[in-house]
N, C-alpha and C positions, 0 to 999 in steps of 0.2 A: 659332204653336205648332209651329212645322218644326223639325227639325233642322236647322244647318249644320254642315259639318265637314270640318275639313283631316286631312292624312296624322297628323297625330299626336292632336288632341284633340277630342272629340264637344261640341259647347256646345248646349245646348237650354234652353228654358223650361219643359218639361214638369217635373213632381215626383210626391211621394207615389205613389199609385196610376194616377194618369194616366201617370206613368212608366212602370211596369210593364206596363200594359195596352198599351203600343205595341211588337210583335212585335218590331220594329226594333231599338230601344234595350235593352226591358229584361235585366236580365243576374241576376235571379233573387237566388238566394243570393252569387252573385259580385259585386256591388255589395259596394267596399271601403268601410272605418267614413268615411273622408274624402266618399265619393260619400255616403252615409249619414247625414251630417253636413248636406253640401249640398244633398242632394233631398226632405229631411222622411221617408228612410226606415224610423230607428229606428219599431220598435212592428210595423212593416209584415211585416218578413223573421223567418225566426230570429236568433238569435245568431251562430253559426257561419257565418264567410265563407268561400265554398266557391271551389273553381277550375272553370274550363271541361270540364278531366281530367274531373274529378269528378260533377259534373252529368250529362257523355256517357254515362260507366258508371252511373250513379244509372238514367236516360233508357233503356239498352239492357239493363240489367236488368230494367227492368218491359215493356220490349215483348217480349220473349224467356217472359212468363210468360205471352204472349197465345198460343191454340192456334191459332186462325185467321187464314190473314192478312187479312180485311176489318178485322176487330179491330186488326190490326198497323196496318192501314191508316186506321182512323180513329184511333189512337194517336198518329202521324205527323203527322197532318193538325192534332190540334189541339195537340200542341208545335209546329209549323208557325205555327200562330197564338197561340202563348204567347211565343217566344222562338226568335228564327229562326237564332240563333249556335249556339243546341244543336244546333239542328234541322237542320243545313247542318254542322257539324262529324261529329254524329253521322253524317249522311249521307256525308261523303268518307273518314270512316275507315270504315265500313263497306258500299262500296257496291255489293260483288255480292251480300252479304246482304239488301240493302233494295232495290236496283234495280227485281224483281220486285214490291216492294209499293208502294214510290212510282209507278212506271209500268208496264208490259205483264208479268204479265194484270193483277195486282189492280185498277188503274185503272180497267178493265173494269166490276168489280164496284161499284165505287165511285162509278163515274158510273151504272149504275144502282141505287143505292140512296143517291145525291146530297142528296134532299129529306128521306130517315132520317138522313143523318149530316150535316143543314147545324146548324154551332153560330153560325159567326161569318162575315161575308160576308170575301171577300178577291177583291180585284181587282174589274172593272165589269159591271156585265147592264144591257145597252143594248136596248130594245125599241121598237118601232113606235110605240106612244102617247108615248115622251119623242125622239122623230125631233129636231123642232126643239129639243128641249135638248142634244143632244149636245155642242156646243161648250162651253156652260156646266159641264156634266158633266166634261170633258176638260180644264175649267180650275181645277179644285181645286189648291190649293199644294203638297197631298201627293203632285204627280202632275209636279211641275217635273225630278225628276231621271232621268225614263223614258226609256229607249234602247232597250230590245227589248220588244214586244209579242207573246204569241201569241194568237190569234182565232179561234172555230169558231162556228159557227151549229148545232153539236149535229146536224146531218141522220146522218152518216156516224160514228157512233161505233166504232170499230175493225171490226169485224167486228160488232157488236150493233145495229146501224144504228139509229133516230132515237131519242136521249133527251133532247131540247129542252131545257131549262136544265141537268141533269145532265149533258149536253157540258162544263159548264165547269173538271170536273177533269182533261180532257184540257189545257186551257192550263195550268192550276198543275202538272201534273204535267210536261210538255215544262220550263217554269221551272224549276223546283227541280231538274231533268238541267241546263240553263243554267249554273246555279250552280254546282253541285258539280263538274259537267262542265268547261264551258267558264269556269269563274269569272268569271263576271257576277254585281256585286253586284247582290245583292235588290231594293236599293233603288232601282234602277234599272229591275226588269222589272214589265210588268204583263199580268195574264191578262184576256181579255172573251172574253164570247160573248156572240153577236148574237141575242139570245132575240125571233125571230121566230113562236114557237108550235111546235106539234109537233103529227104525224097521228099519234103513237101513244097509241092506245086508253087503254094504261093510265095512261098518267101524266094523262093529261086525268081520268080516273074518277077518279084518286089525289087523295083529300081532304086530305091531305101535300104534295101536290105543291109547289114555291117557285115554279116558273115562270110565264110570262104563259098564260093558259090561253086557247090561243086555236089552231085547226087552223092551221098551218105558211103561209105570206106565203110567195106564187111570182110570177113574173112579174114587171111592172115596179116594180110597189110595194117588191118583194123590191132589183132592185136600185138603185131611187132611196135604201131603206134604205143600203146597205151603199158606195152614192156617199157619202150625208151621212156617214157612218162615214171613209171611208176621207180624204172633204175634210178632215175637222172634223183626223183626225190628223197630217195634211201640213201643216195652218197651225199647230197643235199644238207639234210635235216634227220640225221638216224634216228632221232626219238621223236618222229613229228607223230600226227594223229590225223589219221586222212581215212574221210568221209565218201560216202559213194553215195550218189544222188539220183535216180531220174533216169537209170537203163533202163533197158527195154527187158523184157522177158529173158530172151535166151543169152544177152550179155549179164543178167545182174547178180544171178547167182553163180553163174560158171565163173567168173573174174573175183567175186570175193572166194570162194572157196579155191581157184587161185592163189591168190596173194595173202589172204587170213595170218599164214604161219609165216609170212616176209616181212612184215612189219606190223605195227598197230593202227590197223582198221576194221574199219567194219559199214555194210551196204544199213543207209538209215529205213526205208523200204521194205529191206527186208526183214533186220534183227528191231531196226524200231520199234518198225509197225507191228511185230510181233509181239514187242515188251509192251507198250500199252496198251493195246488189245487184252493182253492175259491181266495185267493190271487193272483193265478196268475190269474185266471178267470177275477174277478172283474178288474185285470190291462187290461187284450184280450180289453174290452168293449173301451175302448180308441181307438184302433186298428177297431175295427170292427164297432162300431156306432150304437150295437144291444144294446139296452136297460137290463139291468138285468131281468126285468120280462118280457121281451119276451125270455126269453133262451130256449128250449127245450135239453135236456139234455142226450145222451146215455152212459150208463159205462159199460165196458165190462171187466167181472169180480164181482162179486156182493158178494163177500166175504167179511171180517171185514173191509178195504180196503175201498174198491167202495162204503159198506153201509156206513162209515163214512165221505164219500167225500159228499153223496148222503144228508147226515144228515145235515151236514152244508152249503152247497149248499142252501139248504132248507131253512134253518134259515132265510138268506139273500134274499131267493126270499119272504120272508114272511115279513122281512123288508123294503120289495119293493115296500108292498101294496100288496100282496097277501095273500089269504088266505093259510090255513095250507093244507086243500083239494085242492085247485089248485095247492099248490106249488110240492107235490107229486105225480102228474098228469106228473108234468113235464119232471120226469124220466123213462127211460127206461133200465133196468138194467136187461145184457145179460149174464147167465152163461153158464155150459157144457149141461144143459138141453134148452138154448134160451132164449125168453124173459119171463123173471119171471113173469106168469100171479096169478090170484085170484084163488086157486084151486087146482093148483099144487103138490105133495106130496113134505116130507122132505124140505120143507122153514124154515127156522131157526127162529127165532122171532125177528133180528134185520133187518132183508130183509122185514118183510110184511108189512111194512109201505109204501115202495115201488113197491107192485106189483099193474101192471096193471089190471085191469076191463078184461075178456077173449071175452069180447066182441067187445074192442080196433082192436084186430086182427083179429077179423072174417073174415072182410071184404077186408081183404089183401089178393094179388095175393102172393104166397110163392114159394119158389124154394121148397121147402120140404114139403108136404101138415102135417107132423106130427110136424114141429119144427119150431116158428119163430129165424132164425137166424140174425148174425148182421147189414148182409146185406139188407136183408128182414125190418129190422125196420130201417135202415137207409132212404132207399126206401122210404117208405111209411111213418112214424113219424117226415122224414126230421128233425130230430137233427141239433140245431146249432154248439155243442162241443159232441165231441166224447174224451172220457177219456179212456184209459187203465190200471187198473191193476189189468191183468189177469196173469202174467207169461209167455205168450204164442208166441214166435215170431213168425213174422209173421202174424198176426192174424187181423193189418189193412191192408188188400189186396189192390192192386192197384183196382178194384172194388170196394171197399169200399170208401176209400179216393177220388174216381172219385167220384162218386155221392156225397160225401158230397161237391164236390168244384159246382158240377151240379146245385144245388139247394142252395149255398150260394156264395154271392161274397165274404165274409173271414170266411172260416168254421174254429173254434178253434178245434184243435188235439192233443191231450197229452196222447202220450204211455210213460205213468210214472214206467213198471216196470223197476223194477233193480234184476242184474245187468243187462251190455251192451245186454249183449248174449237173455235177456230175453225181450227185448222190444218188445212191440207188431209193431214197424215198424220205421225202419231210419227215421230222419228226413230228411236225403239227398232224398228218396224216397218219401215221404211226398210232399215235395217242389214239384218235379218234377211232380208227378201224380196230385197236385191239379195247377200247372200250377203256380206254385210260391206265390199263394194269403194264403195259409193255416197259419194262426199262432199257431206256432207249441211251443210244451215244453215239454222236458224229462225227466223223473226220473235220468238219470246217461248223463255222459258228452260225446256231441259226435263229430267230425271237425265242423271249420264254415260251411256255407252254401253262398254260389258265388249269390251274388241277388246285380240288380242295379250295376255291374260291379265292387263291393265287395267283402269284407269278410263279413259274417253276423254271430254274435257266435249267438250258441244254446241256448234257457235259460232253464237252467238245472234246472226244477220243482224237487227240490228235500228239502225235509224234513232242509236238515240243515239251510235253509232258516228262520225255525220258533224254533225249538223246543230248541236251544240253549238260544234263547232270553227271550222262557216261564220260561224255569228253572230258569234262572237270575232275570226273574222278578219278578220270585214266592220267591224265597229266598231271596231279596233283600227287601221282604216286610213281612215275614213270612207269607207266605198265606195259609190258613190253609187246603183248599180244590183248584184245577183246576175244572172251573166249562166249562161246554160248550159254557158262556160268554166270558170269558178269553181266547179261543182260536178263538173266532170271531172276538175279538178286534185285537188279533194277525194277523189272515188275514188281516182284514182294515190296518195295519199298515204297513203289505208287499206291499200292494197295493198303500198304500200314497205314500210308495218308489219309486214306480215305473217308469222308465227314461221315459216311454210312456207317461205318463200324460201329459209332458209338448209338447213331439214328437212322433207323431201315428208312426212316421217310425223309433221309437228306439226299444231298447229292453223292453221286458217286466216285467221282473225282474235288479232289480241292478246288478251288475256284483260281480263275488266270490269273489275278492280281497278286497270285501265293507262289506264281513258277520261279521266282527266283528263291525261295526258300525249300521248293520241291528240289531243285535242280539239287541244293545242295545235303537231303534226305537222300538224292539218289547216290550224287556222287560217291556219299560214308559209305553207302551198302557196293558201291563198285570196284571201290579202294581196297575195303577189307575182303571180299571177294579177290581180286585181281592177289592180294598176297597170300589168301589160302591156297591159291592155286600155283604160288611162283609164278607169277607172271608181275610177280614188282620184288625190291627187297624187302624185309621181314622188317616192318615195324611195328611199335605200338597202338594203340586205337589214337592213345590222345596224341601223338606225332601226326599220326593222318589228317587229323581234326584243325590243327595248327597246320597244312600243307593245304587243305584245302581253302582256309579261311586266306590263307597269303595269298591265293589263287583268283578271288574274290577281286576284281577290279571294280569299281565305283567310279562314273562321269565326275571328273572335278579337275579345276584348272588347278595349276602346281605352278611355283615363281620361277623363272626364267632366265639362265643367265647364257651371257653370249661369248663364245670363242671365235677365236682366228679363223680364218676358212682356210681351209689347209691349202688350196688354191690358190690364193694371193697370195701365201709364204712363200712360194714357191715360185711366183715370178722374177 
């Protein structure tokens, strides 16, 4: 009952309602009299055969009559699951409109209130009790044509931390950016979370709840789980591209530096968030006129996150002419205990690359004589970029942001969490407390900003910037690992984009309506990366070029013809 299908004609067995009922295929009112003919649809549709045009405007006129975006957001979600050519068209024509409600904040909301707005299951929830099913699971037909995976265990939900099976609109919604993004057919992605339980309170009470109700799986069981997981997919799909989404601290980097050299992945959190970060950084430098190796650097926040911004940060200050010990010097990385110095109990092992010498802060005057906090190192270590992501609103105080405008004429600021609720500080607040000079960028989207007697949009430092273009350019080349390379190239290439390079007083990132042509600026620079390093076969530039444009999927119905059901032959 599969589809197959070449570049020109869809052939399936499916008809009538069974037709329509598969996301994939059906095409609504656009189903021509001939298709109508062939799939038993008279009776089923109206009369009128409509176009894609048509449908999109039908489609965005009724979401636009919704006031809230959750509402917007389960709007989305279930044309998502009616008709995915609307839903993926509507979304690339309109997608700094909808970005916000397909992914960061609305998401957010979405995945906590996951088990209120589940209609129709999409993609897989793998749990402890079906362990030894998994492969069986994995071996469904519907599942023959998967090339990228993204996969969360729910602990780390953006900033809202554990919502146990409601993680799993964090993978369809990273997809449906794939799509639109980086044009990867549908058909090909699939979203899972690893629904090993959850310690929060409510959802376990919530008599709604969809998830395995069971306190959160740690320890080895946890990762014998998420071995059978990661084997079953390797024998599965050996050249698939599987994504890590939404662990928690102490799972997100131990599991990908795990698995890294077993197949082609990579944690989006941490190697992401790190490539845009340094992308948008590397673009500030236009803007501000600091040299990369003079940056001084504070991240508050020093979780998988901030260590991974911190890590390739590094790389580039060390491509700068710095050495590896200088360039580690250069951070200051703030958690709940202050500034992570030499000595400290409980540092994780991806943090001690970056702790400071405890003799850095002896000599500091402290509000706290027990704790250097961020103020305290801002103060005294004069950071040129202060990064956030901690979770924590609020957390760049007007204190904070004063001194860093004190002591720079364009201090860079980027409270990158998400969602909105979680940002460590407005950028409207930003503006005002550094006196208008800070160049600012946030994890999620927030109004313009009135400068020079404008609008000025925010540039929304957020993840979909790179990781749609890595995917594309990793698949587009079968690459057989993401290496740490491949996502420094990725930076450089956000960075080439950048409208500031040619104007200090533009933005600093492209603007969203431009991510599907970023994605694929990223992809080139991932592609050829990935085969200077052998990690693809040696091809030509213009081969790449041609592998990624083929890669390139576009919402559009295709004509339809119908076969046998292998089922009925067989009776």
């Amino acid at each position: 009952m599969t589809a197959a299908h070449d570049a020109r004609t869809v052939a399936t067995a499916l008809s009538g309602y069974h037709l329509m009922a598969d996301p994939l295929l059906n095409k609504g009112t656009a189903f021509t009299e001939a298709e109508r003919d062939a799939f038993d649809l008279h009776g089923l549709l109206p009369p009128n055969i409509g176009t894609l045009d048509e449908q999109v405007a039908r489609r965005l006129q009724a979401l636009r009559g919704f006031s809230e975006p959750l509402e917007r957001y389960a709007f989305l979600r279930e044309l998502q699951d009616t008709n995915e050519t609307v839903f993926f068209a509507l979304l690339v024509q309109n997608i700094e409109e909808l970005l916000p409600i397909v992914y960061t904040p609305t998401v957010g909301d979405g995945c906590q209130q996951f088990s209120r707005l589940f209609r129709k299951p999409r993609g897989l929830f793998l749990s402890p009790p079906h362990q030894a099913r998994i492969d069986q699971i994995l071996a469904n037909p519907r599942f023959d044509r998967v090339e990228a995976i993204v996969v969360t265990d729910g602990e780390r939900i953006l900033g809202l931390g554990d919502q146990g099976a409601g993680g799993m609109g964090i993978p369809i919604g990273k997809l449906a950016l794939y799509t639109a993004c980086g044009g990867l057919d549908p058909a090909t992605t699939l979203p899972v979370i690893l629904d090993v339980g959850t310690d929060n309170p409510d959802r376990l009470a919530d008599p709604l709840y969809v998830g395995w109700r069971h306190e959160r799986v740690r320890g080895q069981a946890y990762d014998d789980f998420v071995e059978a997981f990661v084997s079953a997919v390797s024998r599965r799909w050996p050249h698939v591209l599987l994504q890590w989404e939404d662990f928690a601290k102490n799972n997100a980097t131990r599991l990908l530096e795990r698995y890294r050299d077993r197949l082609c992945t990579f944690n989006d959190d941490v190697q992401g968030t790190a490539a845009v970060a340094t992308g948008t950084l590397l673009s500030a430098i236009n803007v501000t006129g600091v040299p990369l190796k003079d940056q001084r650097i504070a991240v508050l926040g020093a979780g998988s996150a901030g260590c991974g911004i911190a890590g390739l940060i590094q790389r580039a200050l060390v491509e700068a002419g710095l050495s590896q010990a200088e360039a580690a010097r250069r951070f200051y990385l703030v958690d709940r205990p202050g500034l992570l110095v030499q000595g400290m109990n409980d540092i994780a092992p991806f943090q001690e690359p970056f702790l400071q010498p405890r003799a850095v802060a002896a000599a500091w005057t402290l509000d706290q004589p027990d704790k250097v906090a961020l103020l305290d190192v801002v103060r005294n270590a004069a950071p040129t970029v202060l990064i956030g992501v901690s979770g924590q609103p609020g957390a760049f105080s007007q204190a904070v942001v004063r001194e860093m405008a004190a002591r720079h004429a364009r201090p860079v600021i980027f409270p990158l969490s998400n969602p909105t609720s979680r940002a460590e500080a407005t950028p409207q607040d930003v503006a005002a407390w550094s006196d208008g000079r800070a160049v600012i960028g946030t994890g999620s989207p927030f109004p313009p900003l009135e400068r020079a007697g404008g609008r000025f949009k925010v540039d929304q430092t957020n993840n979909s910037y790179i990781f749609p273009g890595v995917g594309l350019g990793a698949l587009a080349v079968q690459a057989r690992r993401i290496t740490d390379g491949m996502m420094m190239e990725a930076a450089k290439a956000l960075a080439q984009a950048s409208p500031a390079r040619g104007d200090p007083t533009a933005n600093l990132l492209p603007p969203v309506s431009d991510l599907r042509a970023v994605a694929v600026t990223v992809a080139r620079a991932v592609a050829l990366q990935a085969i200077r390093e052998g990690q693809a076969a040696d091809l030509p530039a213009a081969v790449v070029e041609t592998a990624i444009a083929a890669r390139m999927w576009t919402p559009a119905y295709r004509p339809y013809a119908r076969i046998p059901d292998p089922l009925l032959l067989g009776q």
